[in-house]
Backbone bond lengths (Angstrom), bond angles and torsions (degrees), N, CA, C in turn:
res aa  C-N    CA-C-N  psi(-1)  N-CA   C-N-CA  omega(-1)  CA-C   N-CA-C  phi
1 X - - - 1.461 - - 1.521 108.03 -
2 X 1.296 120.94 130.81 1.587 128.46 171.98 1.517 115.00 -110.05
3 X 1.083 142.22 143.57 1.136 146.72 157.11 1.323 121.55 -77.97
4 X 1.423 134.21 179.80 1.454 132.09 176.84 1.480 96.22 -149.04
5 X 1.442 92.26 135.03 1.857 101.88 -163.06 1.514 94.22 -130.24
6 X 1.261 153.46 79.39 1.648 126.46 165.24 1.546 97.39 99.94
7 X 1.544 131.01 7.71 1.004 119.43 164.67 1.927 100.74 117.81
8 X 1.083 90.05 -24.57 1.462 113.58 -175.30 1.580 120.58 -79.56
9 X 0.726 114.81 123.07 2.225 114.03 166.29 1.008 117.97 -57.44
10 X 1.437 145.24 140.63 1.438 150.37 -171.11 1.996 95.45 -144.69
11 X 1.180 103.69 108.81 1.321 102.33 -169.56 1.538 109.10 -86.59
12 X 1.074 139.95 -149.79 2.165 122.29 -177.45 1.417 107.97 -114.68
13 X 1.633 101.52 -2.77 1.749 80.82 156.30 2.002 117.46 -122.20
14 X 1.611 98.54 42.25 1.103 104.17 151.46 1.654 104.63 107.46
15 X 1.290 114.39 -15.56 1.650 114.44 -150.79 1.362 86.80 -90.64
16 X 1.224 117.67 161.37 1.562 153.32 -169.13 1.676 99.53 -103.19
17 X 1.699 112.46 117.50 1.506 86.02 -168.26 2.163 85.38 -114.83
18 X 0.955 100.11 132.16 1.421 119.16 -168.83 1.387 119.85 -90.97
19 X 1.295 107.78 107.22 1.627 103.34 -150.84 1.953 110.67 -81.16
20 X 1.321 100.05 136.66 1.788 116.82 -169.71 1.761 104.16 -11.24
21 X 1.497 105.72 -72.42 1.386 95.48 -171.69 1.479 136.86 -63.58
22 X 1.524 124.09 -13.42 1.048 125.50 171.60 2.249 102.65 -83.04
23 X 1.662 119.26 -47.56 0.598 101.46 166.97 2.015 133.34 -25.28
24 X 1.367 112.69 -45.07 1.572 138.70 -162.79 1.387 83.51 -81.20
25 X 1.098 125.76 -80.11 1.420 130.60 -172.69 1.327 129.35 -31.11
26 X 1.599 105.71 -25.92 2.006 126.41 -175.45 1.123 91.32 -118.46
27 X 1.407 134.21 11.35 1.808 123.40 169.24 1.863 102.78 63.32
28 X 1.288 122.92 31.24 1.177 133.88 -149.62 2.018 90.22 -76.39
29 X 1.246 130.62 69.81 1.183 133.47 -162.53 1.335 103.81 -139.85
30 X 1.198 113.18 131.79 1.922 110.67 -177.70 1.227 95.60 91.06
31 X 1.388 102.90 -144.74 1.609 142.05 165.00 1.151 128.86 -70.01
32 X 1.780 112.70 129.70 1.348 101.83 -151.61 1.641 84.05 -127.43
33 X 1.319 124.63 162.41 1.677 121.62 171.58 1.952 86.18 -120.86
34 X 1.151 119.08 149.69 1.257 157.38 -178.59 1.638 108.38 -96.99
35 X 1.372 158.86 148.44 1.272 137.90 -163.24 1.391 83.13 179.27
36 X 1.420 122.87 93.87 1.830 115.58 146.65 1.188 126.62 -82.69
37 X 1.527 100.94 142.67 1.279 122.20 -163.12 1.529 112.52 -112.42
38 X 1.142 121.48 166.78 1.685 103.78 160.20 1.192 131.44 -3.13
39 X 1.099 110.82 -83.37 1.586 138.79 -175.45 1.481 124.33 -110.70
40 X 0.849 117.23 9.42 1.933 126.71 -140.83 1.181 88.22 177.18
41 X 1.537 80.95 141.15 1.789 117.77 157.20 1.763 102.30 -112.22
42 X 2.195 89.78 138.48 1.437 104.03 148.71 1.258 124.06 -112.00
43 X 1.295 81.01 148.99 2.083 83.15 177.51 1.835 104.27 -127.06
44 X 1.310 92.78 132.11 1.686 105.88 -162.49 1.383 95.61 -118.46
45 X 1.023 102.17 155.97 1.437 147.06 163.04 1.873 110.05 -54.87
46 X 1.595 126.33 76.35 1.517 99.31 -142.83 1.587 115.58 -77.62
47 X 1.894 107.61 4.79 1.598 99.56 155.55 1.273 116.19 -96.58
48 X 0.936 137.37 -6.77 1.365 143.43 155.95 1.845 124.56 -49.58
49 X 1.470 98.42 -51.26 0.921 116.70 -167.38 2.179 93.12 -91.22
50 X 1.182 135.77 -33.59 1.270 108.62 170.77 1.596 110.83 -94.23
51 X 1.530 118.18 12.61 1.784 121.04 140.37 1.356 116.04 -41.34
52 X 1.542 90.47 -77.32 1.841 98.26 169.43 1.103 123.13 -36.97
53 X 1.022 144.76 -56.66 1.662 162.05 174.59 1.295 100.07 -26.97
54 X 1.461 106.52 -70.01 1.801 130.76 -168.89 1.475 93.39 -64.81
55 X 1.150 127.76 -24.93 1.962 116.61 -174.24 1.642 87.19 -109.31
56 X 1.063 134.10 -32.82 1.876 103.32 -176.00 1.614 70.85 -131.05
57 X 1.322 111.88 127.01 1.450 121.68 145.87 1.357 136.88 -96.79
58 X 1.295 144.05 161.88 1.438 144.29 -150.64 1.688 93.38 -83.76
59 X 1.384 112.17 133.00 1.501 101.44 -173.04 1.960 98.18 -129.04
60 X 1.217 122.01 -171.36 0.858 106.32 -176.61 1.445 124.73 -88.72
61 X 1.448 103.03 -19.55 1.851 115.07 163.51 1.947 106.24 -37.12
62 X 1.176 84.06 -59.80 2.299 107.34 -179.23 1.916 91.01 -29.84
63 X 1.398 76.61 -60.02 1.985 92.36 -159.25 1.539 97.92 -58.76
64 X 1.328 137.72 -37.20 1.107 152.44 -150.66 1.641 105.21 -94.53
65 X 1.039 100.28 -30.37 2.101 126.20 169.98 1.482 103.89 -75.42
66 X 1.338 120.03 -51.46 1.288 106.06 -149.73 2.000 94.11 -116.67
67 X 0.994 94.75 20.11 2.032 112.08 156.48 1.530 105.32 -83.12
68 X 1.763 112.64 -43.15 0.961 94.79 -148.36 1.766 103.98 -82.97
69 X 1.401 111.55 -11.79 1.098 132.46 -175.78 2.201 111.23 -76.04
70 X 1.971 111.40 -23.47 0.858 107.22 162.99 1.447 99.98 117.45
71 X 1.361 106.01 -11.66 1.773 133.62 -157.68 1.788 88.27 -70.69
């Protein structure tokens, strides 16, 4: 049995099943990091995503943002 969440499949033990072309599209290959957000989940690319890191890094403004949020 699958569910449908946001357009998305939710299979019964919880996983997010990510359909082929967006997988291809996010290089969704290897290792993936998971990232909740507000409202939403991202799912990255996890060399992609510590690329990003290395070009904008977590600074203390970030830390100072996401205090105010409780984070």
């Amino acid at each position: 049995i699958t569910f449908t969440f946001g357009g998305l499949r939710i299979d019964r033990q919880g996983r997010v099943l990510i359909p082929q072309l967006l997988r291809e599209s996010a290089a969704m290959v290897g290792e993936v990091s998971v990232l909740g957000l507000q409202n939403h989940l991202a799912v990255w690319n996890l060399k992609r995503l510590r690329e990003r890191f290395k070009k904008e890094p977590f600074t203390d403004e970030d830390g100072r943002l996401l205090a105010e949020y409780g984070i």
